[in-house]
C-alpha positions as CSV (number, residue, x, y, z in Angstrom):
1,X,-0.9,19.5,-17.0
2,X,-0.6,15.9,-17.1
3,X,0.1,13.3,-14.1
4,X,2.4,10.1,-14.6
5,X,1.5,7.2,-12.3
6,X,4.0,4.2,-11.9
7,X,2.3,0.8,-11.9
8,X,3.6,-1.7,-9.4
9,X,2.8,-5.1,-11.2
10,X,4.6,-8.1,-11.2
11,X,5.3,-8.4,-15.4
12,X,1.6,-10.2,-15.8
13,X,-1.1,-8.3,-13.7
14,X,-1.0,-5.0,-11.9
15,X,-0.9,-4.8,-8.0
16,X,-3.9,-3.1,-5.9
17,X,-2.1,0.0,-5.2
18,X,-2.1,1.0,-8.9
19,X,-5.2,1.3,-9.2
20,X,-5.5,4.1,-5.6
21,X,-2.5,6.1,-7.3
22,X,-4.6,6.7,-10.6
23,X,-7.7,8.1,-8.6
24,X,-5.0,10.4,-6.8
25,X,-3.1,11.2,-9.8
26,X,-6.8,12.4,-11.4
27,X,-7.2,14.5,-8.7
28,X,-4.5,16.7,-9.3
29,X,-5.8,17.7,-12.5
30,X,-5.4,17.0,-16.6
31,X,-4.7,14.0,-18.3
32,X,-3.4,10.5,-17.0
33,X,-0.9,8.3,-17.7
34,X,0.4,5.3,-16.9
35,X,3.7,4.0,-17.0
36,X,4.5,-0.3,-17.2
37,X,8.1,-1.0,-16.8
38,X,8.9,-4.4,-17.0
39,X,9.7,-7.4,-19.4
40,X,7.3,-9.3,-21.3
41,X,4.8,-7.2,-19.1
42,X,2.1,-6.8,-21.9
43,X,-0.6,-8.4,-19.6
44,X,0.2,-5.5,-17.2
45,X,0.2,-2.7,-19.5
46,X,-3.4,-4.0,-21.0
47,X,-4.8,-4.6,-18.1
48,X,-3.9,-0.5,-17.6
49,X,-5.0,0.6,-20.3
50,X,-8.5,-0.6,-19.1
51,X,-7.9,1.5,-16.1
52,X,-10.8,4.4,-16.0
53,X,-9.9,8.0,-16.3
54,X,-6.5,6.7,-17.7
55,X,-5.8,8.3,-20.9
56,X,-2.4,6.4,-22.1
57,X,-0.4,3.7,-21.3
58,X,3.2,3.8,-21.6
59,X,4.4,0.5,-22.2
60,X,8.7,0.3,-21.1
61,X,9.8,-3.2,-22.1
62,X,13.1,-5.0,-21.5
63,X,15.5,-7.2,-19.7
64,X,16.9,-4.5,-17.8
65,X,13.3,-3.8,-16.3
66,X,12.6,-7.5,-15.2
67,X,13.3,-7.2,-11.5
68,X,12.4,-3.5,-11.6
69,X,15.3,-2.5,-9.8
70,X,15.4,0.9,-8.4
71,X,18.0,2.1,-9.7
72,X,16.7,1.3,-13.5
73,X,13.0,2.3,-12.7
74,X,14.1,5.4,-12.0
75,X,16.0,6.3,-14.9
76,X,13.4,4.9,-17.2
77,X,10.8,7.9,-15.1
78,X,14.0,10.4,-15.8
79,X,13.7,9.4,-19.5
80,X,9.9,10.6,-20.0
81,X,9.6,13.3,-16.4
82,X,9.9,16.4,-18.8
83,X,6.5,15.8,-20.3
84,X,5.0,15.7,-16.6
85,X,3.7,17.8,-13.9
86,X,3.2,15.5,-11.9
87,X,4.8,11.8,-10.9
88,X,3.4,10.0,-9.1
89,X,4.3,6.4,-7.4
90,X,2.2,4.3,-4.7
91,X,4.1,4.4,-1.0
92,X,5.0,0.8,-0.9
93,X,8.4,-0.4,-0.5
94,X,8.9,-0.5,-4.3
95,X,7.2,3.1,-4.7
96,X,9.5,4.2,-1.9
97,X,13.0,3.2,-3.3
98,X,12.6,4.7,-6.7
99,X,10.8,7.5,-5.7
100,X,13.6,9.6,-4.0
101,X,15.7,8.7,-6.8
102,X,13.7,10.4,-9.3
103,X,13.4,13.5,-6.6
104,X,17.3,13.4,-6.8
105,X,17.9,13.4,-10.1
106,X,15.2,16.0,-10.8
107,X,16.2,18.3,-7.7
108,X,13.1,18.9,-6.4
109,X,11.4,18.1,-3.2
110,X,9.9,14.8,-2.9
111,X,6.3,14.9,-1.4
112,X,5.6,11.7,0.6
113,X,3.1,9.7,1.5
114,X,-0.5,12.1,0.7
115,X,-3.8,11.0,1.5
116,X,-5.4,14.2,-0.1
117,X,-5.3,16.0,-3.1
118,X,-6.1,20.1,-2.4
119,X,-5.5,21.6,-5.4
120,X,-2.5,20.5,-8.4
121,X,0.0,22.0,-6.0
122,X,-0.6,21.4,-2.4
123,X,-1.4,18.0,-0.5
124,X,-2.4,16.7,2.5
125,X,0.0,14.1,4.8
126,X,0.0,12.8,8.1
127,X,2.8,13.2,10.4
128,X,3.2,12.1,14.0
129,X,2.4,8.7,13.5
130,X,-1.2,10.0,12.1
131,X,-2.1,12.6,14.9
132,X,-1.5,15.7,12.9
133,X,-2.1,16.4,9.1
134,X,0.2,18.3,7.3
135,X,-0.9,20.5,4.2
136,X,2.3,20.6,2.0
137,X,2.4,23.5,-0.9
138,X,5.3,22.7,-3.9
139,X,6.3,25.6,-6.4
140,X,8.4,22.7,-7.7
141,X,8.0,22.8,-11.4
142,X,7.2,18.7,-11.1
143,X,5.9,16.9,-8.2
144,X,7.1,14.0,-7.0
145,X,4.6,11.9,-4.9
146,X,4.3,8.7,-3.5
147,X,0.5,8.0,-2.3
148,X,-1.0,6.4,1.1
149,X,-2.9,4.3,-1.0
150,X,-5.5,3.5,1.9
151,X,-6.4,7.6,1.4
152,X,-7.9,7.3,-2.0
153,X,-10.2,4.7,-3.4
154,X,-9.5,2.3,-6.2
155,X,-9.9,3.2,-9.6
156,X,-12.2,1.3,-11.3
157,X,-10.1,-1.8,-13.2
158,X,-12.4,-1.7,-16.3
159,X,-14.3,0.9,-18.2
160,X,-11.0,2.7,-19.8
161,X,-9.7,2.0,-23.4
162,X,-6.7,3.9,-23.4
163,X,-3.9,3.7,-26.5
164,X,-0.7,1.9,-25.4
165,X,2.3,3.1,-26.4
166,X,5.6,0.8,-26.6
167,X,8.8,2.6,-25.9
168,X,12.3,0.8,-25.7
169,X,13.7,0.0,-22.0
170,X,16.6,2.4,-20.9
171,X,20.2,0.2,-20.7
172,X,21.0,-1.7,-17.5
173,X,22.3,0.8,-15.2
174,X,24.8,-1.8,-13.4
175,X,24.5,-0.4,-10.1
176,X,22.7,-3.4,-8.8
177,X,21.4,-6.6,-9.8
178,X,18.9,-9.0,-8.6
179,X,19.9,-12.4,-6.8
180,X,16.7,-13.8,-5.9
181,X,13.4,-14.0,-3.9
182,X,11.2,-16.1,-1.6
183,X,7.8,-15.5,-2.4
184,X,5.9,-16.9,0.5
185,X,2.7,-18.2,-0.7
186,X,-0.6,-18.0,1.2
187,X,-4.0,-19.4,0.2
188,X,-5.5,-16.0,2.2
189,X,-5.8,-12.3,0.6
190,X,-2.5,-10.2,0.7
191,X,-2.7,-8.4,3.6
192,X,-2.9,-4.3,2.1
193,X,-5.6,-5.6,-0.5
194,X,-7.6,-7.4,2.0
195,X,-11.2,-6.7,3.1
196,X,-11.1,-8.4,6.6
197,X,-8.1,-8.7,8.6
198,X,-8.0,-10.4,11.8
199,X,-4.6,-9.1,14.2
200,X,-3.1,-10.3,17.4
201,X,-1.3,-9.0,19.8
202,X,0.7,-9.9,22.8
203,X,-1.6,-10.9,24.7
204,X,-1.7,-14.1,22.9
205,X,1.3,-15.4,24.3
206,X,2.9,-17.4,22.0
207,X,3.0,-18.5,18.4
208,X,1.2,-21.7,19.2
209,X,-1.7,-19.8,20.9
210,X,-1.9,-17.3,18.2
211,X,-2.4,-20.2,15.5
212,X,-4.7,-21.6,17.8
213,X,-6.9,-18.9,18.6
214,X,-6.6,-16.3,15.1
215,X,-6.3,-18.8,12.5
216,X,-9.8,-20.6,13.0
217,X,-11.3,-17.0,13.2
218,X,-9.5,-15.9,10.0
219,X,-10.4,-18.8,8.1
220,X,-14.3,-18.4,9.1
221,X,-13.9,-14.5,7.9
222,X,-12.1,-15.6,4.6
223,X,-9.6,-13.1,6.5
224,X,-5.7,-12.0,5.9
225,X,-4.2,-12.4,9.3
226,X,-2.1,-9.6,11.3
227,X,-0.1,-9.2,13.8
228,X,1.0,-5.5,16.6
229,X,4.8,-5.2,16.4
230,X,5.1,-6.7,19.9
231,X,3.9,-10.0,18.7
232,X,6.1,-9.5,16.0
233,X,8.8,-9.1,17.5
234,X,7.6,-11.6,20.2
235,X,8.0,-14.4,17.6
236,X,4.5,-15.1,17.5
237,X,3.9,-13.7,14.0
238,X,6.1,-13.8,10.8
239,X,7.6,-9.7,9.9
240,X,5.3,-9.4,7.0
241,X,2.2,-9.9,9.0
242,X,2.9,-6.4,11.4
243,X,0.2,-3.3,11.1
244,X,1.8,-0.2,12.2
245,X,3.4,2.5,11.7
246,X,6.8,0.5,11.2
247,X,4.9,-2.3,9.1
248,X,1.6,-2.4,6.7
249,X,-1.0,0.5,6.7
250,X,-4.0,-1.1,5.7
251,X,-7.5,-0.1,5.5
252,X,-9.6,-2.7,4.9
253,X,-13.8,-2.8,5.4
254,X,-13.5,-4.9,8.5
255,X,-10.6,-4.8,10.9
256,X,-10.9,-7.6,14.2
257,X,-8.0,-6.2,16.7
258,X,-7.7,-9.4,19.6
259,X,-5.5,-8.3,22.4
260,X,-4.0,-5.4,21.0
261,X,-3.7,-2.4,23.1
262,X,-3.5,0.4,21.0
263,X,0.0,2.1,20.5
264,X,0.2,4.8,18.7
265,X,2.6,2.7,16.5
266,X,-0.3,-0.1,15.6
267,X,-2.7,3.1,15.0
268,X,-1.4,4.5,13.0
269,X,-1.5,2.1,10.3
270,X,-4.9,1.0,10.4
271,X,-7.5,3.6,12.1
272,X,-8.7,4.5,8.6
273,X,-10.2,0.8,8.6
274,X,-14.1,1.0,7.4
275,X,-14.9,-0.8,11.2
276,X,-12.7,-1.5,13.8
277,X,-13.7,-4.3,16.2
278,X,-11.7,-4.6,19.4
279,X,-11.4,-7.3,21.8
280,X,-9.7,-6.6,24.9
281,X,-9.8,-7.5,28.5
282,X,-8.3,-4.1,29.7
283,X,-11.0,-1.4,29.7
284,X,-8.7,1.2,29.5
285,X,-6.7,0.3,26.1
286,X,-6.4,2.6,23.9
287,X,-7.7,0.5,20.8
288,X,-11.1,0.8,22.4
289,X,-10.5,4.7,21.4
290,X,-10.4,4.1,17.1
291,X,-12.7,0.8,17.8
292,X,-16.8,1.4,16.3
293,X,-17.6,-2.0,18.4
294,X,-15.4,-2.9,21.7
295,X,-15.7,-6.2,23.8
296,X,-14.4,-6.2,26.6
297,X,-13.5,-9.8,27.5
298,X,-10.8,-12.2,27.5
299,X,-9.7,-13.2,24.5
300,X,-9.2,-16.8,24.6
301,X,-13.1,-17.1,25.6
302,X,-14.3,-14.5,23.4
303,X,-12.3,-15.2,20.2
304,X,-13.8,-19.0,20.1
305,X,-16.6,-18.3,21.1
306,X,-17.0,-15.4,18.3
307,X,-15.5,-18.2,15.7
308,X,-18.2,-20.9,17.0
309,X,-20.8,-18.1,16.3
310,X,-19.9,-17.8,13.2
């Protein structure tokens, strides 16, 4: 029995989420691998091959694997799944594109989105926007899983000396090709690998205010910043800032929630946070519910005056 994870990396060093998928992938028993698909992504597959309680790297590299497209992603997974048990990809937007492909192809039943390991064929997911867990049992001959990465902890990044194997890229499937990008660059932590995230909500009334208020609070915190989906969609926060349910799930060690209310939506993608500080003028708000330490206060007194503290 032997466990394929799929590294997300971006052709030089491996993304966070790797390293979560290899401690889930261990769990389900036997040997692990890892593949690197990419081009000119050596850096990558060293860096897992370092990985501990990973016993080979699998080292795909070519043109057609550049941009990782889905579409050639998955067929490079088809090429090796025989050899497998289990395959295993982190649930992140890349993770959940080729994912279902590889399902597909392999006609089984994709399992999505565990945050628990039971035994090598049954797994724990949350449904209901987190309210309920779900304990899934596959007969399938190979499982195909993509991980909640905040339900398992990192592997360790060093302490592994796996072999690295090189195999040729499959040909460019010519489904889909890539046009472009725009990276938006940020001198603060990626918001799912961060340690301390400071969100706002609503209540903050306007993208000025929110700059105003979160950003000195942030910076003091050395802090990713996020954003409820009503500020979101408010226009007081850029898309790629939202926790939820429909955004990020994060679960960082600290996690300041200022004006937020609590939907089930934003809960769900960050109750598993290490300690949840709210900061609400509304006594009755559901954040106050997941939150270890609540103030209730206004926030445009409390928020400065919790920055000047610092």
């Amino acid at each position: 029995m032997t466990s394929l994870v799929i590294a997300e990396h971006d052709n030089g060093a491996l993304k966070g989420a790797t390293f979560n998928t290899v401690t889930a992938a261990a769990a389900c028993g036997g040997e692990v691998h890892v593949l690197v698909a990419g081009h000119n992504a050596a850096g990558a597959a060293e860096a897992a091959a370092k990985i501990a309680g990973v016993a080979k790297v699998i080292h795909a590299d070519g043109a057609s694997l550049e941009h990782q497209l889905a579409e050639n992603v998955a067929a490079q997974v088809l090429a090796l799944a025989g050899s497998y048990s289990h395959i295993l990809f982190p649930a992140t937007a890349h993770g959940k594109n080729a994912a279902p492909r590889v399902a597909a192809k392999l006609d089984v039943a994709q399992i999505s989105d565990i945050t628990k390991v039971d035994s090598p064929d049954t797994f724990e997911r949350p449904i209901y926007a987190g309210n309920a867990i779900a304990t899934v049992q596959s007969q399938d001959k190979v499982k195909v899983i993509t991980v909640r990465t905040t339900g398992f902890d990192a592997a360790a990044s060093s302490g592994g000396s796996a072999a690295v194997e090189k195999i040729d890229a499959v040909a460019d499937s010519g489904k889909s090709r890539f046009v472009g990008q725009e990276i938006a660059k940020s001198d603060r932590p990626e918001l799912t690998a961060a340690k301390v995230i400071v969100s706002g909500g609503r209540a903050l009334g306007s993208s000025e205010k929110f700059n105003e208020v979160m950003t000195p609070l942030a910076d003091k915190l050395g802090a990713a910043l996020g954003a409820s989906r009503a500020a979101v969609d408010a226009g007081y926060a850029p898309n790629d800032w939202q926790v939820g349910q429909t955004g990020k799930i994060v679960a960082p060690q600290l996690y300041v929630a200022c004006g937020i209310s609590g939907a089930i939506q934003h809960l769900a993608g960050m109750k598993d946070s290490k300690v949840i500080v709210a900061i609400n003028k509304d006594p009755e708000a559901p954040i106050f519910s997941v939150a270890d330490y609540g103030l209730e206060a206004d926030l445009f007194t409390a928020v400065p005056e919790l920055t000047k503290a610092l």
